[in-house]
C-alpha positions as CSV (number, residue, x, y, z in Angstrom):
1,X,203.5,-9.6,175.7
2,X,199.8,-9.8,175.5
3,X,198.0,-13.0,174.5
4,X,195.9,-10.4,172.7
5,X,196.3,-8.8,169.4
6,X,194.1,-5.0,169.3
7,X,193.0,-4.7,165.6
8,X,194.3,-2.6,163.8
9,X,193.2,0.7,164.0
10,X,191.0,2.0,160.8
11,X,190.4,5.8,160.1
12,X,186.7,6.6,160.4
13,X,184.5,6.1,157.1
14,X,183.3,9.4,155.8
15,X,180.7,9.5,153.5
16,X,181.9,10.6,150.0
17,X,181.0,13.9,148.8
18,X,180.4,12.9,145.3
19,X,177.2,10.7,147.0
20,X,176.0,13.4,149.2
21,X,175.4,15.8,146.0
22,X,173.5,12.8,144.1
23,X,171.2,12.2,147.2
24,X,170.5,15.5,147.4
25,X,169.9,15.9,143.8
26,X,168.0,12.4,143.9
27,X,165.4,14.0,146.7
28,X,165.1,17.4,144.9
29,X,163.5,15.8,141.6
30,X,161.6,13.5,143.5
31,X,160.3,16.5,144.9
32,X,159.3,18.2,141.5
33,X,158.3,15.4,139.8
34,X,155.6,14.9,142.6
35,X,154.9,18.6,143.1
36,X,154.2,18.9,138.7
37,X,152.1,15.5,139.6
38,X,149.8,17.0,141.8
39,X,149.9,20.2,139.6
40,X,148.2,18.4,137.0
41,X,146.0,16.6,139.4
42,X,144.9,19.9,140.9
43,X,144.8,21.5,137.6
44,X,142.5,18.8,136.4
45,X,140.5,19.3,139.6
46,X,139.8,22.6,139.1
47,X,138.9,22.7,135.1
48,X,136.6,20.0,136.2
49,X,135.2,22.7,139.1
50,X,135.0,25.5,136.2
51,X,134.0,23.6,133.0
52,X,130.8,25.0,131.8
53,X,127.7,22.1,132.4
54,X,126.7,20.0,129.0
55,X,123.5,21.4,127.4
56,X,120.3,20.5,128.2
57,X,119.3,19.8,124.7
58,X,120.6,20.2,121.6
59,X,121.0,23.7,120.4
60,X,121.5,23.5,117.3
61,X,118.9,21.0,116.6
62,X,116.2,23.2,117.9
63,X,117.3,26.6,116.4
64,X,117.3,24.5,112.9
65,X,113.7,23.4,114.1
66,X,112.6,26.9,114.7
67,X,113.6,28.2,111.8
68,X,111.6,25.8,109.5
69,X,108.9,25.5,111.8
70,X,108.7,29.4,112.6
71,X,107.2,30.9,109.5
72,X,104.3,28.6,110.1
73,X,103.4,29.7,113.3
74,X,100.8,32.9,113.6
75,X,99.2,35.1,116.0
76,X,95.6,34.9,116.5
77,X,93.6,38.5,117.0
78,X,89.8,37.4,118.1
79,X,87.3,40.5,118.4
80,X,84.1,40.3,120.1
81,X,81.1,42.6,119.5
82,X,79.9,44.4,122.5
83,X,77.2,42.9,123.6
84,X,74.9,41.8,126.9
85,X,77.7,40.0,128.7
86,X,80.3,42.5,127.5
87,X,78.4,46.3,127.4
88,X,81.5,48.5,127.6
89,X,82.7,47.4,123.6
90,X,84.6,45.4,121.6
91,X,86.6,42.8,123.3
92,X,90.1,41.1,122.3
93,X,91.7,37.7,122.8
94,X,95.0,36.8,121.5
95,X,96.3,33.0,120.8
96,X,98.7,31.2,119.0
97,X,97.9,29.0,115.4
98,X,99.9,27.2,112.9
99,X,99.2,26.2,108.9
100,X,98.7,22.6,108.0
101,X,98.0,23.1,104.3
102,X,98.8,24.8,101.6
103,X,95.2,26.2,100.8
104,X,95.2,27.6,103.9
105,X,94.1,25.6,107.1
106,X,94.9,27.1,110.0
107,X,94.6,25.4,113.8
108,X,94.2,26.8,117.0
109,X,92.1,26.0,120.0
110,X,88.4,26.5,120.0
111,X,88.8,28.6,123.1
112,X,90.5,31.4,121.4
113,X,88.1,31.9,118.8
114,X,85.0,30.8,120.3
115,X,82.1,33.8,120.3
116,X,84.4,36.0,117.9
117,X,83.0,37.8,115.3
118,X,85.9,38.7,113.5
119,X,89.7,36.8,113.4
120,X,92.9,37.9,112.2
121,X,96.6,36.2,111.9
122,X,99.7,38.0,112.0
123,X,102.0,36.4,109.7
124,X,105.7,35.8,110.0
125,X,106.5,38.9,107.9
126,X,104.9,40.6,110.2
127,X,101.4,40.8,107.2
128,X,97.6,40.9,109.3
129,X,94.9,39.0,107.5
130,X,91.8,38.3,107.9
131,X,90.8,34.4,108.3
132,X,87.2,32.9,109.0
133,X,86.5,30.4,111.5
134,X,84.9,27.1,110.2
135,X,84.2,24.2,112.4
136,X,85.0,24.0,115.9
137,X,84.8,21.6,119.0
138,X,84.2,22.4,122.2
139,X,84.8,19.0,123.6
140,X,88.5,18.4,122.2
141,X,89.1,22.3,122.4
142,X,90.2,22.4,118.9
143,X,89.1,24.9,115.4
144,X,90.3,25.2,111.9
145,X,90.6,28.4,110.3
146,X,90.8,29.1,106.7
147,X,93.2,31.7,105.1
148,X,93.2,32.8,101.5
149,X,95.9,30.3,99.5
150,X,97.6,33.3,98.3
151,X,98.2,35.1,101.4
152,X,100.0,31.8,102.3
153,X,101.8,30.8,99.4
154,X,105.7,29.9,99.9
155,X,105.2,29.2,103.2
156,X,106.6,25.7,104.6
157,X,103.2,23.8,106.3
158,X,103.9,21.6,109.7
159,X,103.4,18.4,109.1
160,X,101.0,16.2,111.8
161,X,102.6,13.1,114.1
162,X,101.8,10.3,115.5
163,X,101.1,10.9,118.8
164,X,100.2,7.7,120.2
165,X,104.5,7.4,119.5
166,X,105.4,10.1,121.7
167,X,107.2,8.5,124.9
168,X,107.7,10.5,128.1
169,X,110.6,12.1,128.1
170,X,111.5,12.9,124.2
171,X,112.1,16.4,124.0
172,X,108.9,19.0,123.5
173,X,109.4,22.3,121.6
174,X,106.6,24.7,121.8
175,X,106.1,27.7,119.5
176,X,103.9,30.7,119.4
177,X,103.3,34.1,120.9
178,X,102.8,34.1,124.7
179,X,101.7,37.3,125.7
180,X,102.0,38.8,122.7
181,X,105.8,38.0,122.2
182,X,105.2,36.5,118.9
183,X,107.3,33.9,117.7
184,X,108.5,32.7,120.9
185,X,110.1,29.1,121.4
186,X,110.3,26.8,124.6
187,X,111.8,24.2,125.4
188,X,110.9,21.0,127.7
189,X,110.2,17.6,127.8
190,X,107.0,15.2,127.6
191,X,106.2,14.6,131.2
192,X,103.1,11.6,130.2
193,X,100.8,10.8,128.2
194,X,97.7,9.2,128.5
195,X,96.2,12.7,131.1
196,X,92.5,13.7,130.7
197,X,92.3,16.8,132.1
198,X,88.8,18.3,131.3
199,X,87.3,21.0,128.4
200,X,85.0,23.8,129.1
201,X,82.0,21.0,129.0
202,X,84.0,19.2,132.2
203,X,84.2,16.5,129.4
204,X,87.7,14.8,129.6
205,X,89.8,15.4,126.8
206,X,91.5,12.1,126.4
207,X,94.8,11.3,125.6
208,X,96.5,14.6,126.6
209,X,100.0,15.1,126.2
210,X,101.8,16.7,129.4
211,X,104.7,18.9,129.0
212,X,107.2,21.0,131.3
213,X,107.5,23.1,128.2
214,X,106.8,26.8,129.7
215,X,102.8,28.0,128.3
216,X,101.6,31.3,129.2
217,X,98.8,33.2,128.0
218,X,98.6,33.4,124.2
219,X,100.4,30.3,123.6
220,X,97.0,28.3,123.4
221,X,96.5,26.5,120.0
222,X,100.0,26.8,118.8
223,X,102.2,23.3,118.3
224,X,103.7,21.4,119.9
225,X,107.0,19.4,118.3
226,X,108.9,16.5,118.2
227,X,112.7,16.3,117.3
228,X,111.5,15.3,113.9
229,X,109.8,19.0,113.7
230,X,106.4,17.7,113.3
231,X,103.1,18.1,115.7
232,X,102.6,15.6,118.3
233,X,99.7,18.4,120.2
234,X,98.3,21.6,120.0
235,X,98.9,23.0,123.5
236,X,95.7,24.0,125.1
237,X,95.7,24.5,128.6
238,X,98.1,25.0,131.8
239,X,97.1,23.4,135.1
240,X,98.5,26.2,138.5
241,X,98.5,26.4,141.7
242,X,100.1,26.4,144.6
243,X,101.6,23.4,146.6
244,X,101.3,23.6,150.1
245,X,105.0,24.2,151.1
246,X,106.6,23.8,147.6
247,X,105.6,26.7,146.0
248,X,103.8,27.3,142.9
249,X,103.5,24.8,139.8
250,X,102.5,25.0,135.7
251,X,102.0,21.8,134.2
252,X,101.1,22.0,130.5
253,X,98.7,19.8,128.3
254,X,98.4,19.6,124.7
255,X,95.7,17.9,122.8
256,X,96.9,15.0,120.8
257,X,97.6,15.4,117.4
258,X,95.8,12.2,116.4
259,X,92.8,13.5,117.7
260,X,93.2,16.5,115.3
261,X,93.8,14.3,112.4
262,X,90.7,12.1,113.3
263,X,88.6,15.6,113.3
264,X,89.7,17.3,110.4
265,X,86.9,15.8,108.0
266,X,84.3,17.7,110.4
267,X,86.5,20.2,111.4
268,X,86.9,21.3,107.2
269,X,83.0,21.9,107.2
270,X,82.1,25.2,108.7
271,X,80.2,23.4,111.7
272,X,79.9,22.7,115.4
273,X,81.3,19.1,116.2
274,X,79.0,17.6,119.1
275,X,80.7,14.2,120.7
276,X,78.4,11.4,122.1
277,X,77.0,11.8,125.4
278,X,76.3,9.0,128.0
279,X,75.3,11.2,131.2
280,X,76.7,9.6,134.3
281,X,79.6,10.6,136.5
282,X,82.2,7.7,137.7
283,X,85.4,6.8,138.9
284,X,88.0,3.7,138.8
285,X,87.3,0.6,141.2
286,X,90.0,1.0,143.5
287,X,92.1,-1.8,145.1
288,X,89.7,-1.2,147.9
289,X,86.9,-1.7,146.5
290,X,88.0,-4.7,144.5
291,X,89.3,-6.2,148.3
292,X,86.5,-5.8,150.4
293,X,83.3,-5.1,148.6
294,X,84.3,-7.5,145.4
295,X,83.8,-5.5,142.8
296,X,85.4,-6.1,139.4
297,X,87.9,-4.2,137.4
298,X,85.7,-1.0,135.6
299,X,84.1,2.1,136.6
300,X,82.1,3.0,139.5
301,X,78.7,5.0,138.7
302,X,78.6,7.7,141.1
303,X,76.4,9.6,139.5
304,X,73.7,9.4,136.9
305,X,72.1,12.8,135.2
306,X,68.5,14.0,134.7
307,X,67.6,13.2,131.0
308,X,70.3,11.5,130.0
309,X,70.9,7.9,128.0
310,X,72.1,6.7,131.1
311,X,68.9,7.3,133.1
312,X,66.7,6.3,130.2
313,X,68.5,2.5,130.2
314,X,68.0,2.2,134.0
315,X,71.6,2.8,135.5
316,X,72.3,2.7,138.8
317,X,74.5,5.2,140.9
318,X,76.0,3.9,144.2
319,X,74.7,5.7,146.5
320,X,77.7,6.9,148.9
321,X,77.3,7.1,152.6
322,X,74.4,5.2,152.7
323,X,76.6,1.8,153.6
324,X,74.3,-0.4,151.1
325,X,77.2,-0.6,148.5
326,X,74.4,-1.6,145.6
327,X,75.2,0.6,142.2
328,X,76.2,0.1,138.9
329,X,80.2,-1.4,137.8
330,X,80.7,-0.8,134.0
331,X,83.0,-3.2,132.7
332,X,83.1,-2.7,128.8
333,X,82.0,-0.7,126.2
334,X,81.4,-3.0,123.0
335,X,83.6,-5.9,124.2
336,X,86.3,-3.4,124.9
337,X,87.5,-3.3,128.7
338,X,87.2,0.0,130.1
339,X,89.3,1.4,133.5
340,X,88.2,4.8,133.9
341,X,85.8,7.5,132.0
342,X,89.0,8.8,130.4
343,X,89.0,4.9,128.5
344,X,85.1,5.2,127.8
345,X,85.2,9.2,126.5
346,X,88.6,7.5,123.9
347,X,85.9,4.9,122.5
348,X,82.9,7.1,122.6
349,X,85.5,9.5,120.4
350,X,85.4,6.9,117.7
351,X,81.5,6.8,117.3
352,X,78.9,9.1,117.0
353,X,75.6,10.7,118.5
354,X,73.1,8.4,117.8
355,X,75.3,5.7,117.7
356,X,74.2,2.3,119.7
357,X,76.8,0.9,122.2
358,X,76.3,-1.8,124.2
359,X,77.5,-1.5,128.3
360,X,78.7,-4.4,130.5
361,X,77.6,-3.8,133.8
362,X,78.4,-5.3,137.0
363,X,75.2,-5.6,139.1
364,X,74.4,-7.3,142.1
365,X,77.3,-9.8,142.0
366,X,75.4,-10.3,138.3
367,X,77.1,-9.4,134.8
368,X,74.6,-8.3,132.3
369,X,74.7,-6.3,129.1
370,X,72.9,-2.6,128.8
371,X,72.3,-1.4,125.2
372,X,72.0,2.7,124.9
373,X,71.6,5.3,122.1
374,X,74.4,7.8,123.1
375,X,72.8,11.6,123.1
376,X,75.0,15.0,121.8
377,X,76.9,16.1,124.6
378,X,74.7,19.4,126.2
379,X,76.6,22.6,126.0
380,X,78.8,25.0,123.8
């Protein structure tokens, strides 16, 4: 007999068949609850793939604009006489305007009326009349036309901003009738203020408004508008060209509204507005400058003109290439501190031909102060 005992012998375990089916079952809706999972996870993906992109403005704001600012908008028809500089007959422009009063003020730019001896607006309801032209300036690129009341009557006027408000990048609405299209809206933004891009004297206009608005030819002297609906420019003028490797650019400019509201007393008289006229040519003291030749915060004279106020009261041009360095810095205009001739044209704006101003000038490591009659700026 052994010492020992063999245990006892069990039957193999088999594993249940009632388990097996739940494990199975278990797996499987594992399975589809992870494949509906990533379903919606993909399914999610792809609307976000095929969802249309958010506007880039607000549609229904600016069709409500255009259709209260739209009847106030015209076409401007200009016909010039043939004459010597135009032999072969009458001549056409075509612009943009908009009504500012009931009685009848129309404004455009000067540029589309200028030289025309007769001017007609189409209306919104599609009615021509004739207008006449009363004063215009050259300098700011702005006229005011005057319709007959009743030829206007019912329609809704635009109504002038503030545009030392307007902030880059508040949305910019532009109306009128590029080539021809009358009635045409566009859509941008303010890209700066503060530009000074020059008129058709090469005086700077200051205080432009820049937009990325689209202008084309014939939308020159229509408005331009804020979300509120109301003028913050009239655009004027479209800077292109081509960028060396980057293709070709537009950048628009429109003349500040305040400036049109600061006009409109001389612009209502049937008259030519002349603005003051120092007669020197300059540019900002740079860093440069400031660094190595000490020269104060103001504007370089780097040129001064034959005749002008500026020549009368002695000013001195640096002379460049020369290495001497001597010339005039102007500092100030009336105790006001001045950066570039953009800041000097703004105050000059604000006074008239005539008028006595008094210059701070930086010379020869001196400061002294310069008193001149400012002259009527030459040209038409």
């Amino acid at each position: 007999m052994s010492c020992f005992q063999e245990p006892p012998t069990n039957p193999p375990v088999r594993p249940r068949a009632g388990f097996s089916q739940r494990y199975v079952l278990s797996i499987a809706a594992l399975a589809i609850a992870l494949g509906f999972a990533m379903g919606v996870v993909w399914s999610d993906a792809i609307v976000d793939v095929v969802s249309p992109s958010p506007p880039l403005f607000d549609e229904d704001l600016v069709s409500s604009l255009f259709e209260r600012a739209g009847p106030a908008v015209v076409e401007i028809q200009a016909s010039r006489n043939a004459g010597r500089s135009r032999p072969q007959g009458v001549g056409v422009g075509f612009g943009s305007g908009f009504l500012i009063d009931r009685n009848g003020y129309i404004v455009t730019n000067n540029h589309v009326v200028e030289g025309a001896d007769r001017v007609t607006v189409t209306l919104h309801d599609e009615r021509t009349i004739e207008v006449e032209v009363l004063g215009r300036s050259s300098a700011d690129d702005l006229a005011l036309l005057k319709a007959s009341s009743a030829d206007v009557a019912g329609i809704e006027t635009l109504t002038l901003g503030d545009s030392s408000a307007v902030k880059t990048g508040e949305i910019a609405i532009a109306i009128g009738s590029p080539f021809r299209q009358f009635n045409s809206i566009t859509v941008g933004v303010v890209s700066g203020t503060g530009r000074g891009p020059t008129s058709v004297l090469r005086r700077p206009i200051p205080d432009m408004i820049q937009t990325d608005a689209p202008l084309n030819p014939g939308n020159s002297g229509g408005p331009l508008l804020n979300s509120a609906g109301e003028v913050i420019g009239v655009t004027s003028s479209v800077s292109t060209g081509v960028a060396q490797g980057r293709g070709e650019y537009r950048i628009g400019f429109a003349v500040p509204s305040n400036t049109l509201k600061d006009l409109m007393p001389e612009l209502i008289v049937a008259q030519v507005v002349k603005r003051p006229w120092l007669g020197i040519s300059g540019a900002p003291v740079t860093r440069d400058l400031r660094e190595s030749r000490g020269l104060p915060d103001g504007i370089y004279v780097s040129r001064v003109f034959s005749d002008s106020p500026a020549e009368q009261v002695g000013l001195v041009p640096f002379q460049s290439g020369t290495g001497i360095g001597r010339g005039d810095v102007i500092t100030a205009v009336d105790g006001q501190p001045v950066g570039s001739v953009e800041d000097m044209v703004s105050y000059f704006n604000s006074r008239k031909p005539g008028a006595v101003v008094t210059l701070s000038v930086y010379r020869n490591q001196h400061s002294i102060d310069v008193d001149v009659e400012l002259a009527e700026w030459p040209g038409t």
